[in-house]
MMTF fields as JSON, N, C-alpha, C and O atoms, coordinates in Angstrom:
{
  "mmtfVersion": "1.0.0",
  "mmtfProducer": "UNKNOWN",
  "numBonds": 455,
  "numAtoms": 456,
  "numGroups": 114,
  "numChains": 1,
  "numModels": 1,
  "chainsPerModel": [1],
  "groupsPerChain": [114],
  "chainIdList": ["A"],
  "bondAtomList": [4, 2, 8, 6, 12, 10, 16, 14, 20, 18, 24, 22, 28, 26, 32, 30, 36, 34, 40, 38, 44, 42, 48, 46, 52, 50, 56, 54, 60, 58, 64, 62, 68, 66, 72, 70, 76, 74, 80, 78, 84, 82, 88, 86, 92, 90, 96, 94, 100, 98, 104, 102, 108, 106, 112, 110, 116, 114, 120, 118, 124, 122, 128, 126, 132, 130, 136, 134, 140, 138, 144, 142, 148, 146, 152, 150, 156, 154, 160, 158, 164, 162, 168, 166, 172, 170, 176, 174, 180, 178, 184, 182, 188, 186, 192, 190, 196, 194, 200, 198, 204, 202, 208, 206, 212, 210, 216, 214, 220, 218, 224, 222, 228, 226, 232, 230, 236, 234, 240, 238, 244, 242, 248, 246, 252, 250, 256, 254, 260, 258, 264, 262, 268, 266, 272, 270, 276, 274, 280, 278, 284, 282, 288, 286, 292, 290, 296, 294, 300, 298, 304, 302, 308, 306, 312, 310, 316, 314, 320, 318, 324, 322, 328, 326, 332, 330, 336, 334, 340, 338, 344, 342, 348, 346, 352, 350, 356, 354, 360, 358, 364, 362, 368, 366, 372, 370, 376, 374, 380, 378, 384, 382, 388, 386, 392, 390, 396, 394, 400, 398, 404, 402, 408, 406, 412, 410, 416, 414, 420, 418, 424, 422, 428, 426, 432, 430, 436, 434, 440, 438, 444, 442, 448, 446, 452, 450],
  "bondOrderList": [1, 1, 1, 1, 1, 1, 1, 1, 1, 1, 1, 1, 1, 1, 1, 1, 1, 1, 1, 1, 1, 1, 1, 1, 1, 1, 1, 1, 1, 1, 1, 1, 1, 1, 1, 1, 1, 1, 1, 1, 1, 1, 1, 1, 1, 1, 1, 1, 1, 1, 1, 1, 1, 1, 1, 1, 1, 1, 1, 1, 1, 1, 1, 1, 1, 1, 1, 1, 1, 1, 1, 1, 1, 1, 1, 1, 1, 1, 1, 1, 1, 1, 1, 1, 1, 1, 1, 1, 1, 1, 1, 1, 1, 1, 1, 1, 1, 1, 1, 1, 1, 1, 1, 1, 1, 1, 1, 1, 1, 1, 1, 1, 1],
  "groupList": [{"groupName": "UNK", "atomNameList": ["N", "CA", "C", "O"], "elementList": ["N", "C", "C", "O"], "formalChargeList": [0, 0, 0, 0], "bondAtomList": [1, 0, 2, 1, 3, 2], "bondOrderList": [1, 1, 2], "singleLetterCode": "X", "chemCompType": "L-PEPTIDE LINKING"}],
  "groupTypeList": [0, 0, 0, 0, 0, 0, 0, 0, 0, 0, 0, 0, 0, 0, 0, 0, 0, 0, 0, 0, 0, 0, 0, 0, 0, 0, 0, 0, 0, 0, 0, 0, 0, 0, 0, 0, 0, 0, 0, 0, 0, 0, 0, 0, 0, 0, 0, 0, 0, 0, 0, 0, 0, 0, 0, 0, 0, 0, 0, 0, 0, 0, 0, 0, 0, 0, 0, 0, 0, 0, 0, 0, 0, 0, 0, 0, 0, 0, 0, 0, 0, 0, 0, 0, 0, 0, 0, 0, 0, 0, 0, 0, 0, 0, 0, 0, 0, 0, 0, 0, 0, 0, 0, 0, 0, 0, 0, 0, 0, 0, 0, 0, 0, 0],
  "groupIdList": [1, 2, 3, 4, 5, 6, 7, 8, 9, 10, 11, 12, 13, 14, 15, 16, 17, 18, 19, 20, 21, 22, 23, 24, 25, 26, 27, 28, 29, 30, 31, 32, 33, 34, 35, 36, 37, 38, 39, 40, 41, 42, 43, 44, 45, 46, 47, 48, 49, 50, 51, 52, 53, 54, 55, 56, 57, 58, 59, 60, 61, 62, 63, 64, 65, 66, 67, 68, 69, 70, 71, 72, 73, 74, 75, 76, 77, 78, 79, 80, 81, 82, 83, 84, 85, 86, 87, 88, 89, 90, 91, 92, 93, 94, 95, 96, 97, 98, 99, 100, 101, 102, 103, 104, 105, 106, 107, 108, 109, 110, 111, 112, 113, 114],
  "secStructList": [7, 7, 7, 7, 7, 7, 7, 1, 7, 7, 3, 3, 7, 7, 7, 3, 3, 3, 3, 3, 7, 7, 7, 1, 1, 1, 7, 7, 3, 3, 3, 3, 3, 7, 7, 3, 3, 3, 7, 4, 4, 4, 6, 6, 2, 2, 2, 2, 2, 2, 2, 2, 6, 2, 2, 2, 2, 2, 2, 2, 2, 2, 2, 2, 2, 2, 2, 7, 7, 2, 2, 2, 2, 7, 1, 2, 2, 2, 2, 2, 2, 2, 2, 2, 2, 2, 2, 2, 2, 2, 2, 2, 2, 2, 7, 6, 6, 1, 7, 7, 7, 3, 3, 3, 3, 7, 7, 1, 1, 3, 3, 3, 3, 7],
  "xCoordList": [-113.202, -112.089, -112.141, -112.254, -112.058, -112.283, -110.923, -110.475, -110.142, -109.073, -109.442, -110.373, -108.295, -107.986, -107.11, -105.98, -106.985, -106.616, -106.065, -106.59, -104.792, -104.176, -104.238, -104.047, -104.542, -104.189, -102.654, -102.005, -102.532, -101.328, -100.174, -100.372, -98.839, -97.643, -97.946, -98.877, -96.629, -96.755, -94.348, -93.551, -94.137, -92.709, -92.383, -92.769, -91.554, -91.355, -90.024, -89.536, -89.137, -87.91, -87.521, -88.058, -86.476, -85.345, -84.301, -84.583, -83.18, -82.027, -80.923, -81.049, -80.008, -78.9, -77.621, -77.265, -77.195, -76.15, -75.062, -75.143, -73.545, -72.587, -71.375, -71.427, -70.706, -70.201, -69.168, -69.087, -68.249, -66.905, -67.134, -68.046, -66.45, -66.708, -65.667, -64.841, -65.529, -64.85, -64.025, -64.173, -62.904, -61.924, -60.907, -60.899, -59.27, -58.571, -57.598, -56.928, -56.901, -56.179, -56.662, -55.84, -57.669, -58.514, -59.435, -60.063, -59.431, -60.684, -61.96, -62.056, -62.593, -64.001, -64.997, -65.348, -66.075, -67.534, -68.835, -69.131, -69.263, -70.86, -71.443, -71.301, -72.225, -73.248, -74.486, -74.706, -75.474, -77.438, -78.289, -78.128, -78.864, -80.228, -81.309, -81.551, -81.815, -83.117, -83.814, -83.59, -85.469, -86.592, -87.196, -86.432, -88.319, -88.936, -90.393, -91.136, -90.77, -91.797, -92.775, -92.486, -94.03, -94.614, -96.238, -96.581, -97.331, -98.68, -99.166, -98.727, -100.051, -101.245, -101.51, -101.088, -102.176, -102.68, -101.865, -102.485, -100.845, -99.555, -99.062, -98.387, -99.2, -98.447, -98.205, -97.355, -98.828, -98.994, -97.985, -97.027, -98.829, -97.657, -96.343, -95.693, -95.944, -94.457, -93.971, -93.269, -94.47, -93.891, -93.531, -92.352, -94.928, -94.039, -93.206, -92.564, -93.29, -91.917, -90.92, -89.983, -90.85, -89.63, -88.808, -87.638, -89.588, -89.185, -88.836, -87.731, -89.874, -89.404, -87.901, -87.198, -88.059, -86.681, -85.565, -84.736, -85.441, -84.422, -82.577, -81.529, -82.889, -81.488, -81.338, -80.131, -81.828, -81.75, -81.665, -80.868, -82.376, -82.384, -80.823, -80.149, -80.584, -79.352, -78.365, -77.671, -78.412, -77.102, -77.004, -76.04, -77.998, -78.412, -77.799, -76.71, -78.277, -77.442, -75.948, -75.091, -75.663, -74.27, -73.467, -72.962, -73.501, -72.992, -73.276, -72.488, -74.578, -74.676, -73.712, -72.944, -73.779, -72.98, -71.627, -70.922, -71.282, -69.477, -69.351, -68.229, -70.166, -69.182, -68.824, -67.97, -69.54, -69.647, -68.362, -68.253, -67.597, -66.786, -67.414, -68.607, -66.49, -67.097, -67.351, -68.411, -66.731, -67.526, -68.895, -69.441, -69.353, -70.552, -71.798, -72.949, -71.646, -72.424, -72.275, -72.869, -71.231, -71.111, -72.047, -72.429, -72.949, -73.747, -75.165, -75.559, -75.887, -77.254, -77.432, -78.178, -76.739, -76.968, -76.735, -77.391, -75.635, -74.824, -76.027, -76.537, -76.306, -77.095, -78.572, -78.845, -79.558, -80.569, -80.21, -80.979, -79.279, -79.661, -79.419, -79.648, -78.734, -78.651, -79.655, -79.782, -80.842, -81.799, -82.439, -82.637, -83.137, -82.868, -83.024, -84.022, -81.689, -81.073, -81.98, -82.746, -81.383, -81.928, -83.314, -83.763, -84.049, -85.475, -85.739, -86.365, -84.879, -85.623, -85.363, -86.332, -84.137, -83.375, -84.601, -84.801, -85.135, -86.039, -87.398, -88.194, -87.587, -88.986, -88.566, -89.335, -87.358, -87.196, -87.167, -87.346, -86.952, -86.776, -88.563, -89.038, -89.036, -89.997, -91.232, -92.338, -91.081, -92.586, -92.059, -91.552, -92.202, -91.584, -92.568, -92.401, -93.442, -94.949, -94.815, -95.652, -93.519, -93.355, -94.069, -94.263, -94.658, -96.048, -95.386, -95.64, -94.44, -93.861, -94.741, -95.806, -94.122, -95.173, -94.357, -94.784, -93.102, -92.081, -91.586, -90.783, -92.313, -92.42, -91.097, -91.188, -90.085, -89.383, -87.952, -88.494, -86.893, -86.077, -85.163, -84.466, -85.705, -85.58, -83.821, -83.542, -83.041, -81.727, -82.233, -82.04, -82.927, -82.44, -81.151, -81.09, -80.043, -78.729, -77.873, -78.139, -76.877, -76.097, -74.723, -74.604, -73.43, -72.34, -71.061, -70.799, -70.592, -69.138, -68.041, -68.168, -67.22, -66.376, -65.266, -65.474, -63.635, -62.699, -61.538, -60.537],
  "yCoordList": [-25.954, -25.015, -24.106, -24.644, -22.61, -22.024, -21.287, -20.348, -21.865, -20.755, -20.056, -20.064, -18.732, -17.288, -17.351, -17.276, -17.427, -16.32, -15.202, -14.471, -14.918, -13.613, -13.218, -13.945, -11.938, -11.115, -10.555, -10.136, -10.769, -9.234, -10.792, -12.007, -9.804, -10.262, -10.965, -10.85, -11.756, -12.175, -12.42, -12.523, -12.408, -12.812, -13.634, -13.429, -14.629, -16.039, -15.596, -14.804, -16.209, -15.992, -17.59, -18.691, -17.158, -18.471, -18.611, -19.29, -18.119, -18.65, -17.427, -16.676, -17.357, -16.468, -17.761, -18.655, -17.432, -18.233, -17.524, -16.44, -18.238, -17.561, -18.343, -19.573, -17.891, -18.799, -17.942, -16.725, -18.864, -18.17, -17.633, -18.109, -16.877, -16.349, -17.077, -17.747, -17.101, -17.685, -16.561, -15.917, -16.159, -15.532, -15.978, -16.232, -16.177, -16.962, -16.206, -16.138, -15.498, -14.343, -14.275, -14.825, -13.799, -13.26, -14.62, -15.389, -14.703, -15.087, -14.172, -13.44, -14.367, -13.448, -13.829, -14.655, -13.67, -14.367, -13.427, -12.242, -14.196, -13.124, -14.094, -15.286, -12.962, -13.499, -12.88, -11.678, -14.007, -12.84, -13.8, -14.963, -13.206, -13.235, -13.284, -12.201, -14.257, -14.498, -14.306, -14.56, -13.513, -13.431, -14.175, -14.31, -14.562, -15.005, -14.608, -14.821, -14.191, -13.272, -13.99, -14.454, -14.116, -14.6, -14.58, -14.087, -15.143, -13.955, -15.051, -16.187, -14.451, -14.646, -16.114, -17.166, -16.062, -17.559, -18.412, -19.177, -18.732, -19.366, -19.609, -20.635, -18.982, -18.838, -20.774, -21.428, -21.133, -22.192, -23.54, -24.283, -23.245, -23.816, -23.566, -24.25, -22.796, -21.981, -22.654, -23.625, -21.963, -22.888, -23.874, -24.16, -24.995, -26.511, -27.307, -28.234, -26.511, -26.729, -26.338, -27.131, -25.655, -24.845, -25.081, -24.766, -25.584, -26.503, -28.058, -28.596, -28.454, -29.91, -30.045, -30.975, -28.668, -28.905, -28.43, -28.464, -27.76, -26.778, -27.456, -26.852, -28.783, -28.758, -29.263, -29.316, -29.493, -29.011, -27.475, -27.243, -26.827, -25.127, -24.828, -23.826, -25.378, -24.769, -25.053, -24.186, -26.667, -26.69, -26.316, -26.465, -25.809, -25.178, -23.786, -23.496, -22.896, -21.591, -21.96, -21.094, -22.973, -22.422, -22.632, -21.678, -24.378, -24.139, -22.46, -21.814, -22.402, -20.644, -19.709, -19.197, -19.48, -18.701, -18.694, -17.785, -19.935, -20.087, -19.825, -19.347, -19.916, -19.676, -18.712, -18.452, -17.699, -16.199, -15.095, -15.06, -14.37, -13.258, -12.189, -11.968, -11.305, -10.11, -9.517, -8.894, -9.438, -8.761, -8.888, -8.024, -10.345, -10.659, -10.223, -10.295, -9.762, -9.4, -8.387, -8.095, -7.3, -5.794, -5.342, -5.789, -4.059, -3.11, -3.297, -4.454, -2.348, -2.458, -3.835, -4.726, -3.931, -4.867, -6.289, -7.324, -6.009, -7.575, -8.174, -9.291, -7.257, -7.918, -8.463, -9.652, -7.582, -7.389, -8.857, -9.816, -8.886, -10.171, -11.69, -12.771, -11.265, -12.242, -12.48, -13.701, -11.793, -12.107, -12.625, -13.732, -12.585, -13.296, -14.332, -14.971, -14.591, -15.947, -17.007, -17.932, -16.248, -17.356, -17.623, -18.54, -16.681, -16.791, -18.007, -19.02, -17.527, -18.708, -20.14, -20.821, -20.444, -21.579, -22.211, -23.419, -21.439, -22.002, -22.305, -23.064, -21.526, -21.963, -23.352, -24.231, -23.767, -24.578, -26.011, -27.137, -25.679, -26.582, -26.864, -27.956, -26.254, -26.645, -26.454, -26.728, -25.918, -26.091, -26.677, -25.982, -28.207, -28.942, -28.374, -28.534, -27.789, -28.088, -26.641, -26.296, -25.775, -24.496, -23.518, -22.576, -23.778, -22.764, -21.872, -21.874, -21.097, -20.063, -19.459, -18.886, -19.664, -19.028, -18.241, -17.128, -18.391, -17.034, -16.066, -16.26, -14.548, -13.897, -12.296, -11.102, -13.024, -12.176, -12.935, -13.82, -12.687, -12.771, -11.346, -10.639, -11.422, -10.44, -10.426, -11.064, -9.663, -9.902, -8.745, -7.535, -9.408, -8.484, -8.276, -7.274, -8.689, -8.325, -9.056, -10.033, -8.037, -8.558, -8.099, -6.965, -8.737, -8.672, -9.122, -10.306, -8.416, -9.29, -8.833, -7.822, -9.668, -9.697, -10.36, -11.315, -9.698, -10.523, -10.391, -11.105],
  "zCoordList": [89.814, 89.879, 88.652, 87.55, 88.756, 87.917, 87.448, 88.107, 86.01, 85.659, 85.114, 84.308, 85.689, 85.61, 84.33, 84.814, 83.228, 82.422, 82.037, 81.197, 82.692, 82.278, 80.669, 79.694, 80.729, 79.154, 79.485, 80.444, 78.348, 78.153, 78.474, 78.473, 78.743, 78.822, 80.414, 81.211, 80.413, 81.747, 81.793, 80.86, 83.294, 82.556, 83.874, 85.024, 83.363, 83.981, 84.141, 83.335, 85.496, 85.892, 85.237, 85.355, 84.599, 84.266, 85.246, 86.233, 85.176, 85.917, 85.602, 84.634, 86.405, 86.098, 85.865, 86.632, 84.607, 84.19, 83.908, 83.331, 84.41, 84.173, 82.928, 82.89, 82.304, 81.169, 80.827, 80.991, 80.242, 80.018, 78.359, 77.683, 77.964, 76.827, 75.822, 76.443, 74.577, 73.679, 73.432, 72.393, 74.541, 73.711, 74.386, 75.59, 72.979, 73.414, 73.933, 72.902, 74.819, 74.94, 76.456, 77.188, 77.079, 78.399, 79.167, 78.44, 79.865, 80.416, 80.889, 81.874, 80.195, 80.443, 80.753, 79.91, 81.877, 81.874, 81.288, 81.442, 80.776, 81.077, 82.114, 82.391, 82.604, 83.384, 83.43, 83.581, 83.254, 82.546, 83.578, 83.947, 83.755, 84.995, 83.636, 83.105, 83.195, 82.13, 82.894, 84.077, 82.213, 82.183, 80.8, 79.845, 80.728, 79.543, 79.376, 80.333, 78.542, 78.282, 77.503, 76.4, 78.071, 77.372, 77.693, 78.768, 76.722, 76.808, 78.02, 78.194, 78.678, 80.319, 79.535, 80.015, 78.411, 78.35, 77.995, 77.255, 78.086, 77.686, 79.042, 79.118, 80.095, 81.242, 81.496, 80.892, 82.145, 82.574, 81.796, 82.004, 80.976, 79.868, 80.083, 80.873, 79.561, 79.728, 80.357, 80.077, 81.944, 83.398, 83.166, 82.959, 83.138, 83.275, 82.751, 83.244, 80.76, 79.943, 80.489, 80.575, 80.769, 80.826, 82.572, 82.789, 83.444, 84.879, 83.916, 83.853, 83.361, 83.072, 81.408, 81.011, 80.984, 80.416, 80.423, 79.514, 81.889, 82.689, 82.222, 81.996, 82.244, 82.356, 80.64, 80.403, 79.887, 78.579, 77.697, 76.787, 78.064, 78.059, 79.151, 78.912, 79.803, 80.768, 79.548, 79.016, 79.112, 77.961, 76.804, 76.053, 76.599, 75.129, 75.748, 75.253, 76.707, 77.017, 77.319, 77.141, 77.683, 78.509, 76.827, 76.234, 76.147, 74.931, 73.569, 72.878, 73.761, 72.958, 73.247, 72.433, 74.538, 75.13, 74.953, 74.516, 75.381, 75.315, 74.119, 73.946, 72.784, 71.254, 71.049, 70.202, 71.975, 71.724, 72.517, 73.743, 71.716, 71.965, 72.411, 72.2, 73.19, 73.535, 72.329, 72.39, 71.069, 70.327, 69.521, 68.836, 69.812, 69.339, 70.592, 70.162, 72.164, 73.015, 73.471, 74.509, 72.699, 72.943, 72.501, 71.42, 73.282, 73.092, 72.408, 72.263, 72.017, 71.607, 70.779, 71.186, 69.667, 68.515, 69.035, 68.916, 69.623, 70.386, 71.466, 71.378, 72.388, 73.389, 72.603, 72.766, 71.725, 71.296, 70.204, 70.27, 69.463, 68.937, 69.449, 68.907, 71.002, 72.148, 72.341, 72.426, 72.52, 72.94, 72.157, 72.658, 70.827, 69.983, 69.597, 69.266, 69.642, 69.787, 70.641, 70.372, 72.04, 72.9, 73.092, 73.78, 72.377, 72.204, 71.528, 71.838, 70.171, 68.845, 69.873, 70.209, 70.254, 70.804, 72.076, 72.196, 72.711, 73.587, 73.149, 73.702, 71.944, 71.01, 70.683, 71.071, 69.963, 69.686, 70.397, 69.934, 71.354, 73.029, 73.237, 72.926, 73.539, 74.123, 73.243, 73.71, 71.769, 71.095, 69.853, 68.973, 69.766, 68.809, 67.431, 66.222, 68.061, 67.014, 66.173, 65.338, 66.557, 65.73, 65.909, 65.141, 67.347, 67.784, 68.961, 70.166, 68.205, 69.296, 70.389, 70.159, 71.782, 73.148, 73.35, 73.655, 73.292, 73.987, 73.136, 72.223, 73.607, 72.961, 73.419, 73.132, 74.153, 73.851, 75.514, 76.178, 75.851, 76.494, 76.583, 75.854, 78.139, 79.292, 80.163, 81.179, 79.512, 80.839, 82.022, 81.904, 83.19, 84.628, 84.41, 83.698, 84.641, 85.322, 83.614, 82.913, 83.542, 82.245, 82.286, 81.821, 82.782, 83.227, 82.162, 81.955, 81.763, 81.218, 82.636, 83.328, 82.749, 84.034, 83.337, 82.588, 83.645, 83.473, 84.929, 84.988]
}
């Protein structure tokens, strides 16, 4: 069996999660459709971490999420260091060894709703 090797980026669908926001006054959700970005030769990898630690990465987002106010996920700065965030947080999840593969987190769809 001969593997293929992707170059370049490749991007893995995560999950769309919805979570109430930490403000005490409103009820507010966000809700983000993850992508996870990460290089062709990594692919494989990625995948099966990231299927086999789905519902660890789910509680690591939903707790991130809930600490957060609308004013910490308003606009360029807010979302961009969301991403971020949940980058470092999934390096941390799945490459104990400090050998970052994910090289960036993707929102398809990014909603605050009250």
């Amino acid at each position: 069996e001969v593997k293929v090797i992707k170059e370049g980026p490749v991007y893995l669908q995560f999950d769309r999660l919805t979570v109430n926001l930490n403000e005490p006054n409103l009820v507010r959700y966000l809700s983000v459709d993850i992508t996870v970005q990460t290089d062709g030769k990594y692919e494989e990898e990625v995948k099966t971490k990231m299927m086999e630690m789905k519902p660890v990465l789910k509680t690591f987002l939903t707790a991130h999420l809930a600490d957060k106010s609308i004013e910490d996920i308003r606009g360029r700065v807010g979302v961009n260091s969301l991403r971020r965030e949940i980058q470092d947080g999934f390096n941390a999840v799945l490459f104990k060894d400090g050998h970052e593969k994910i090289q960036d987190i993707l929102f398809e769809e990014y909603h605050v709703q009250q």
